[in-house]
C-alpha positions in Angstrom: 0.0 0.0 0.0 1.0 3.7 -1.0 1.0 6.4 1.6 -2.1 8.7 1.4 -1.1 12.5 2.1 -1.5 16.0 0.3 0.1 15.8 -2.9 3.1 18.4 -3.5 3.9 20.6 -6.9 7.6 20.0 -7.1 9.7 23.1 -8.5 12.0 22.0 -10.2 17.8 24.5 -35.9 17.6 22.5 -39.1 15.7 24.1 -42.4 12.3 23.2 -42.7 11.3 20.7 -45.2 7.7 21.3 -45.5 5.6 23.5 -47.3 7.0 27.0 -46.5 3.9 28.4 -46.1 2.5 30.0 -42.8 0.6 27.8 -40.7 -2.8 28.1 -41.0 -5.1 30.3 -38.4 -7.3 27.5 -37.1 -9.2 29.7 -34.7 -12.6 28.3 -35.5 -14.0 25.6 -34.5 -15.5 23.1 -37.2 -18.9 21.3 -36.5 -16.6 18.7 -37.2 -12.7 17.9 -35.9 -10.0 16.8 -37.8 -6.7 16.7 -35.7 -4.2 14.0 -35.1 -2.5 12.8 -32.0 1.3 14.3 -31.9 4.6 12.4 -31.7 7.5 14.8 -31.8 9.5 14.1 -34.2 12.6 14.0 -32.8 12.6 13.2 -29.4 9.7 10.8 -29.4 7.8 11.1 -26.4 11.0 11.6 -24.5 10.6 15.5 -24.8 9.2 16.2 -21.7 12.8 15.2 -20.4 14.5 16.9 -22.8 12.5 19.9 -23.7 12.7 21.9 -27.1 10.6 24.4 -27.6 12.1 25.3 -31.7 11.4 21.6 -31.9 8.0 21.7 -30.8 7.0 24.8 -32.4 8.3 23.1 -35.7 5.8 19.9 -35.4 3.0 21.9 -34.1 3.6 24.1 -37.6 3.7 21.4 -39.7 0.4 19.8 -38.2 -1.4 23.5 -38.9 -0.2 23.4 -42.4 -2.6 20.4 -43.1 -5.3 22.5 -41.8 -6.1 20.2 -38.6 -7.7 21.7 -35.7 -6.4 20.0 -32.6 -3.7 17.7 -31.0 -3.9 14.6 -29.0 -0.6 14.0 -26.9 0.8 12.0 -24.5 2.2 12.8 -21.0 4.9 10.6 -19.5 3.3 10.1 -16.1 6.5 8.9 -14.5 7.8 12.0 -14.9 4.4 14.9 -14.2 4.1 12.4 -10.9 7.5 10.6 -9.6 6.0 9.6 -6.3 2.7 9.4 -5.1 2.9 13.4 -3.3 5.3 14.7 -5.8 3.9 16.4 -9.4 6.3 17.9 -11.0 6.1 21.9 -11.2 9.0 21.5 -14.4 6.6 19.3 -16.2 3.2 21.3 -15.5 5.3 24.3 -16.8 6.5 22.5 -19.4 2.4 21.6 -20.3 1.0 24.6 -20.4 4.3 25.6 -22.5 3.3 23.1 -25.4 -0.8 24.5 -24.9 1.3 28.1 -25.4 2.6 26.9 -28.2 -0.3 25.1 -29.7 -2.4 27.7 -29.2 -0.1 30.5 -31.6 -0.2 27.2 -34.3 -4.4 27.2 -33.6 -4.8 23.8 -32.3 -6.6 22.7 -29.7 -5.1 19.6 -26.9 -6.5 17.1 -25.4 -4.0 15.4 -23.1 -3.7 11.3 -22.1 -2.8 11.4 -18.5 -2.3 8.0 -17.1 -0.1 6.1 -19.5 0.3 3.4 -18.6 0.2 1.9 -22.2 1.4 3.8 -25.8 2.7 2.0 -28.5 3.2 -1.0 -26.6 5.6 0.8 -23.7 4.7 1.0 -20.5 5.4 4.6 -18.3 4.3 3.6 -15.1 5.6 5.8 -12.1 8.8 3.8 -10.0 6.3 3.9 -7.2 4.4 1.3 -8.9 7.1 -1.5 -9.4 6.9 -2.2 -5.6 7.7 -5.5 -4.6 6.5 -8.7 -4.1 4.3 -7.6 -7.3 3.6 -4.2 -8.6 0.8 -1.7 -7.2 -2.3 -2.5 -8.8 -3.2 1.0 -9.5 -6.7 0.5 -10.3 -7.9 -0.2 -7.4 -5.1 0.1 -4.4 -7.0 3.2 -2.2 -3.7 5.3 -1.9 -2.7 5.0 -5.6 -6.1 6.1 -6.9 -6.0 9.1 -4.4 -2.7 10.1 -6.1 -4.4 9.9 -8.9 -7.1 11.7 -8.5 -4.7 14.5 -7.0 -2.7 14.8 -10.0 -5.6 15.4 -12.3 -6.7 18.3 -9.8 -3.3 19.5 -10.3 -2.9 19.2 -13.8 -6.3 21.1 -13.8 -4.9 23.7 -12.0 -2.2 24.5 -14.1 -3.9 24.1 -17.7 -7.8 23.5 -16.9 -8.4 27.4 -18.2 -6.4 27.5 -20.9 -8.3 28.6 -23.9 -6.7 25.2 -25.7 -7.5 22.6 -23.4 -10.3 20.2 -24.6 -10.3 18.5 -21.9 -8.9 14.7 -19.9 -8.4 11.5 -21.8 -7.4 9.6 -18.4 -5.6 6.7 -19.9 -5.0 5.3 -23.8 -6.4 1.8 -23.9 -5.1 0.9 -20.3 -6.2 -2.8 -20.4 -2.9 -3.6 -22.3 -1.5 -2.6 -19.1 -3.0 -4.6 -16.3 -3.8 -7.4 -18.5 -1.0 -7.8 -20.8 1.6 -6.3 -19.2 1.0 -6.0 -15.1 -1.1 -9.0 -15.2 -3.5 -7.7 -12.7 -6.7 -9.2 -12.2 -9.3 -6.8 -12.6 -13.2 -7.0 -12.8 -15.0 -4.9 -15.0 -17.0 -3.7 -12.3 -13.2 -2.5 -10.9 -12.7 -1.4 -14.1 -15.5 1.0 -14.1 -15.1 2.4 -11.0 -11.9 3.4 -11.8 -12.7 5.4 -14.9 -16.4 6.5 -13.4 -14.6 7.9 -10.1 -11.4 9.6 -11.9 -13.6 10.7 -15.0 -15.6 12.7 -11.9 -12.5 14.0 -10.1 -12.3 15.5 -13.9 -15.6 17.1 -14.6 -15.2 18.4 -11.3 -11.4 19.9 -11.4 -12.4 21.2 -15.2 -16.2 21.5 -15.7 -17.4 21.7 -19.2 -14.5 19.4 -20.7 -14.3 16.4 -23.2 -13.6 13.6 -20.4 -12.5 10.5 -21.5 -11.1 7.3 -21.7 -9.8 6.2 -25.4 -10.4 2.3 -26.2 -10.2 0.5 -29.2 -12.7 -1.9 -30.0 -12.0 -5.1 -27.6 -14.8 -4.1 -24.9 -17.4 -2.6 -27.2 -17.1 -5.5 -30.1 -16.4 -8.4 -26.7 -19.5 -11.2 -25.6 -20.2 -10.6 -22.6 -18.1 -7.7 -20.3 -14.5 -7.9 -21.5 -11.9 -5.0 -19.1 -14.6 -2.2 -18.9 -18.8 -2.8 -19.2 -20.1 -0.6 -22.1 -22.5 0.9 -20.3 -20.1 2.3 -18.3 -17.6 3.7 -21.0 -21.2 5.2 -22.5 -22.2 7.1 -19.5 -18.9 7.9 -17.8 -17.0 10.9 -18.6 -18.6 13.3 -21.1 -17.4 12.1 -24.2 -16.6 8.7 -25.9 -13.9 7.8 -27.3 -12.9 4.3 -30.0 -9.9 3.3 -31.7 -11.3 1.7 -34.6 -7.8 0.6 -36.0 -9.4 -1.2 -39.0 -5.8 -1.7 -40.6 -5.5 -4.2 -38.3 -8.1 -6.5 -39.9 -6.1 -7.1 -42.5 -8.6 -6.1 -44.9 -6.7 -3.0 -46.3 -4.4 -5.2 -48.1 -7.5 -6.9 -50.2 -10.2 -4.4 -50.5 -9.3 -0.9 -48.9 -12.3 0.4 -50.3 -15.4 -2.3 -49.6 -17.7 -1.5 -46.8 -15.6 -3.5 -43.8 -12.8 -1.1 -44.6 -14.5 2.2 -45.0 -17.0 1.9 -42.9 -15.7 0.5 -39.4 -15.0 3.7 -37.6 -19.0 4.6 -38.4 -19.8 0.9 -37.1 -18.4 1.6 -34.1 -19.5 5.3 -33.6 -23.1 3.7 -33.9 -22.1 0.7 -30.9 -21.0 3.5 -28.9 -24.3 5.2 -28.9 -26.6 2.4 -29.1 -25.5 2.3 -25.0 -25.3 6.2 -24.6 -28.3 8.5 -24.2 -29.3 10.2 -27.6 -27.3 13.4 -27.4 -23.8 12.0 -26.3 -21.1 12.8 -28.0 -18.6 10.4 -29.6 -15.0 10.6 -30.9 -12.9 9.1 -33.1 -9.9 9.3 -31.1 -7.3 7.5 -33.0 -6.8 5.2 -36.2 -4.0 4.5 -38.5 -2.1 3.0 -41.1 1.1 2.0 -41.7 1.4 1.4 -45.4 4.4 -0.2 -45.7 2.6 -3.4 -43.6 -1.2 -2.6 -43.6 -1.4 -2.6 -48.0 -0.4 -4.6 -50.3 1.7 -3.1 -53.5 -1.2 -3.5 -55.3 -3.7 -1.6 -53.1 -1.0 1.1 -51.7 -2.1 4.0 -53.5 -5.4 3.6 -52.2 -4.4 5.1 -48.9 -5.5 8.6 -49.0 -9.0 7.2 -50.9 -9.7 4.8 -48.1 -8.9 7.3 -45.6 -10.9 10.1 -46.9 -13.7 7.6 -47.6 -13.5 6.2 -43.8 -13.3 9.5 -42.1 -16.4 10.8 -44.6 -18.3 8.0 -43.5 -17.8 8.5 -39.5 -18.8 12.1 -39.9 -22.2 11.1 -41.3 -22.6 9.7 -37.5 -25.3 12.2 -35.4 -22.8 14.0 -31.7 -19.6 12.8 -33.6 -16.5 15.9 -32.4 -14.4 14.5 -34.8 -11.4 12.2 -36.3 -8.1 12.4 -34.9 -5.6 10.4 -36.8 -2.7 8.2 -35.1 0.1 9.8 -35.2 1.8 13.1 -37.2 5.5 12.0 -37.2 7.0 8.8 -37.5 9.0 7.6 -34.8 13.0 7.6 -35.3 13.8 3.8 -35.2 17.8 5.2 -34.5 16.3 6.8 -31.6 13.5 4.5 -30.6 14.2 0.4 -31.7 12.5 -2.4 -31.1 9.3 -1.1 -31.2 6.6 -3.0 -33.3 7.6 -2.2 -37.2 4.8 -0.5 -37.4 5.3 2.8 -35.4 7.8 3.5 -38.1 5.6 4.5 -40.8 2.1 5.5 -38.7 2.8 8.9 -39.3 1.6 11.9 -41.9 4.8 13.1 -41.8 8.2 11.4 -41.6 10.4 11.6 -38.5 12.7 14.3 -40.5 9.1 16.2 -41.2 8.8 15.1 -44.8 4.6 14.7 -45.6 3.7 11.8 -46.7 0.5 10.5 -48.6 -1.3 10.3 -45.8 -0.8 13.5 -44.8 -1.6 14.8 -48.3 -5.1 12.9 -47.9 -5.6 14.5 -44.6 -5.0 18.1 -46.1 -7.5 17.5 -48.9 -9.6 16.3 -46.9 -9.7 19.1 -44.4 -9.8 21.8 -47.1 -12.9 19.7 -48.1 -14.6 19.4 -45.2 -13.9 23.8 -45.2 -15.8 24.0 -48.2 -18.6 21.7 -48.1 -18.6 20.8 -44.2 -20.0 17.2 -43.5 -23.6 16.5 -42.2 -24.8 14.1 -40.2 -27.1 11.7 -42.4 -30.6 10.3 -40.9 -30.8 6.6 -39.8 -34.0 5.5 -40.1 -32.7 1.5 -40.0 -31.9 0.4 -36.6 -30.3 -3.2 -36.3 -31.3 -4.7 -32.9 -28.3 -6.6 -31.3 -28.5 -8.0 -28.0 -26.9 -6.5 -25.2 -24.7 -8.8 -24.2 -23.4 -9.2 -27.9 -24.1 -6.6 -30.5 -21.1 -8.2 -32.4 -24.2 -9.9 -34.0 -24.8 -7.0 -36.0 -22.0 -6.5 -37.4 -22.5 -8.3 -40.8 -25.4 -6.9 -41.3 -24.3 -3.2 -40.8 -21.7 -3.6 -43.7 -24.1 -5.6 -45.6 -26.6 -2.3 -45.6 -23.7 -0.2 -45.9 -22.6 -1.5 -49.1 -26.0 -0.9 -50.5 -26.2 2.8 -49.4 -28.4 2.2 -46.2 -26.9 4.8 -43.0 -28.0 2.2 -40.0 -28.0 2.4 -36.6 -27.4 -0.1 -33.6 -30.0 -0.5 -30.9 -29.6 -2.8 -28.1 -32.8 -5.2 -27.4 -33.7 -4.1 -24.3 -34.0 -0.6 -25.8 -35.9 -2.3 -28.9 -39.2 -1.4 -27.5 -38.6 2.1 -26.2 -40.7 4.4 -28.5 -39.2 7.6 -27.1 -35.0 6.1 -27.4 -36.1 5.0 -31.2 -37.9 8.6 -31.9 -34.9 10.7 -30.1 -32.5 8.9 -32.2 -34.3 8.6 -35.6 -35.4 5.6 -36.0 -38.5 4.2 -37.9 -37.8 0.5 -38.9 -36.4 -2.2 -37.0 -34.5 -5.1 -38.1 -32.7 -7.9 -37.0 -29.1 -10.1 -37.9 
C-alpha cells in the first residue's frame, strides 16, 4: 500500500522541409474535428525530459499546415508524478508551454494522463514497481487518491487555458494490467476506476471532453470484457474508440469495400446504441502504416480509403471528430524495437517530410472547409443484443454496401418508443 497524504507541486535549428507556407489560423472551430494525436519528431515522447521548444513549435507548424484543428498528446506520467505526493512543477510548466505553443499554431489539446500503455511501452511511475508484485493502481486506495490528486493539479495548471479540450485519463489501459501488469481486474473495478477519476475530472475542469480512449475489444467483446459498455457510454462526457481497422487485414485486399471504410461509423453507432441520444462520440485515433497494412497493389489507395472512412464516420449524429494516429513517425535510431509498425504511422516522416497520408488529410480538411460534413438520418436500426451486439455486425456492412446509414439499438432498448424517436429511427431489423 501507497502512503495517502496531500500531494506536493515540485519546482523543479535545421531548415524546414515542408511546405513553406505559414501555418494556417485555425481559430474556428468546425462542426466537425480533424486533428491528429502528436509524436514529436525528434525526441519521441521523451521530450518532456528533454524539452525543445524550436522543436516543438516546428511539429506543431507542420500539423497546422494540413489544416487540422487540434492535437492529441501523451504525457509521460512517470515524470508529471514521480512519487505518489510529488507532481512535478517543471513538467506542469512545461504543459502549459506546449498549450502556449499550440495555441499561436491554432490547435486545440486534449492530453492522455495516465499512460500506462502507448505503443506498446509501458510509463508507469517507479512507485508502482513495488515488490512482491507491482501496485495495482486501479484499485489500491492510496494509488487512486494520487491519482485523482494529480488530475486536480494538472487542472490547475492548464484547466483554463483557452486550448484545453479536456482529460483523456488513460489510452487503452487494459494492455496494461492485462497484458503487461497481469493484474486481475473486474470490470465492475474497471469502471469504477474510470467513473470515479472521469468525476474528479468534470469536477477539477467542468465543461470538458472527459475520456477514456479504447479501441474496439470491450465494445465489439460477448459478454463484459476489461470495462462494461455501459459504463464507457455514460462515464466521462465524451466517448472515445480506436477503430484501428488496418489491423483486420482487410486493407491489403479491399481498402475500399464497406468493412474497410466503414468500421469507424460501425463503431460510432455501438458507442451510442449504449449512450443516451445526445452523447457525444469521438474518433480518437486510427492509423495506417502502409508499408505493412497494403499490399503493392492496393498502396495508392491510402489517402481514398482514408478520406472515404473518415467521410463515413462524420455522417454519424454528436460525432467531435477524427483524430488520426500519429503526425510524425518515430525515429527507429532513436526508438528500436518497437513493433515495425510505429515506423511508418505517421503523416509526416520523422525528418518532417509529408507523406501521402498526410496529403489525404489536407484535402480532406480543405474539403470538409468548403462543403462541411452532415450528419445523415438513420432511419434502420439493427437490434443486437446487449450482451453481444457483435451480432450486427455483418449486417451493418451488408446495408452499408448498398447505401443504407444504419443504426445499432440494443434489445432491451428495442421497444422504447421515445430512445427510437430521439435517435431517428423508424424500422427495426434484425441479424
Amino acid at each position: 500500500m501507497l502512503g495517502a497524504a496531500a500531494v506536493t507541486t515540485a519546482q523543479a535549428a535545421v531548415a524546414d522541409p515542408a511546405d513553406p507556407a505559414e501555418p494556417a489560423a485555425i481559430g474556428r472551430r468546425r462542426r466537425f474535428r480533424l486533428g491528429v494525436n502528436y509524436t514529436p519528431s525528434a525526441r519521441w515522447f521523451h521530450h518532456w525530459q528533454d524539452w525543445r521548444t524550436d522543436e516543438i513549435r516546428r511539429d506543431l507548424d507542420d500539423i497546422a499546415r494540413l489544416g487540422l484543428d487540434h492535437i492529441r498528446i501523451m504525457l509521460l506520467w512517470s515524470e508529471f508524478q514521480p512519487e505518489p505526493l510529488l507532481v512535478s512543477r517543471e513538467k506542469l510548466d512545461r504543459l502549459a508551454q506546449l498549450l502556449d505553443l499550440a495555441d499561436d499554431a491554432g490547435l486545440d489539446v486534449e492530453p492522455t494522463v495516465f499512460n500506462g500503455h502507448i505503443s506498446a511501452r509501458y510509463w508507469t511511475p517507479n512507485w508502482l514497481q513495488a515488490k512482491p508484485e507491482p501496485v495495482n493502481w486501479f484499485t489500491d486506495p492510496a494509488a487512486l487518491e494520487a491519482q485523482h490528486a494529480f488530475l486536480r493539479a494538472l487542472a490547475g495548471a492548464i484547466g483554463r487555458h483557452r486550448r484545453f479540450l479536456g482529460f483523456d485519463l488513460s489510452n487503452e489501459p487494459y494492455y496494461y494490467w492485462d497484458s503487461f501488469a497481469g493484474f486481475e481486474l473486474t470490470p465492475a473495478q474497471a469502471d469504477h476506476w474510470y467513473t470515479s477519476l472521469a468525476g474528479t475530472a468534470g469536477e477539477a475542469a467542468p465543461g470538458k471532453l472527459h475520456t477514456v480512449g479504447c479501441d474496439s475489444a470491450p465494445w465489439d467483446a460477448t459478454g463484459d470484457r476489461y470495462f462494461t459498455r455501459t459504463a464507457l457510454a455514460t462515464g466521462g462526457t465524451i466517448n472515445a474508440i480506436h477503430p484501428w481497422t488496418s489491423f483486420k487485414q482487410i486493407l491489403k485486399t479491399d481498402p475500399l469495400g464497406p468493412l474497410a471504410t466503414h468500421n469507424a461509423e460501425r463503431l460510432v453507432q455501438l458507442m451510442q446504441a449504449y449512450g443516451e441520444p445526445g452523447r457525444p462520440s469521438w474518433v480518437q485515433e486510427d492509423g495506417a502504416a502502409p508499408s505493412l497494412h497494403f499490399s503493392d497493389a492496393t498502396r495508392p489507395m491510402l489517402g481514398e480509403w482514408m478520406k472515404r472512412s473518415i467521410r463515413n464516420a462524420a455522417s454519424s449524429e454528436h460525432l467531435f471528430g477524427f483524430t488520426w494516429w500519429c503526425s510524425h513517425d518515430v525515429s527507429e535510431a532513436l526508438v528500436p524495437k518497437l513493433n515495425p509498425l510505429e515506423y511508418d504511422l505517421g503523416l509526416y516522416t520523422n525528418d518532417r517530410k509529408l507523406k501521402p497520408a498526410g496529403k489525404a488529410l489536407r484535402e480532406l480538411a480543405a474539403e470538409f472547409d468548403r462543403t462541411p460534413p452532415r450528419p445523415e438520418p438513420r432511419a434502420t436500426g439493427i437490434v443486437v443484443p446487449d450482451a453481444a451486439p457483435g451480432k450486427g455486425t455483418d449486417l451493418f456492412f451488408s446495408l452499408a454496401g448498398k447505401g443504407t446509414r444504419a443504426a445499432l439499438v440494443l434489445e432491451s432498448r428495442a421497444g422504447d418508443a421515445a430512445h427510437l424517436k430521439a435517435r431517428g429511427i423508424t424500422t427495426l431489423v434484425r441479424p
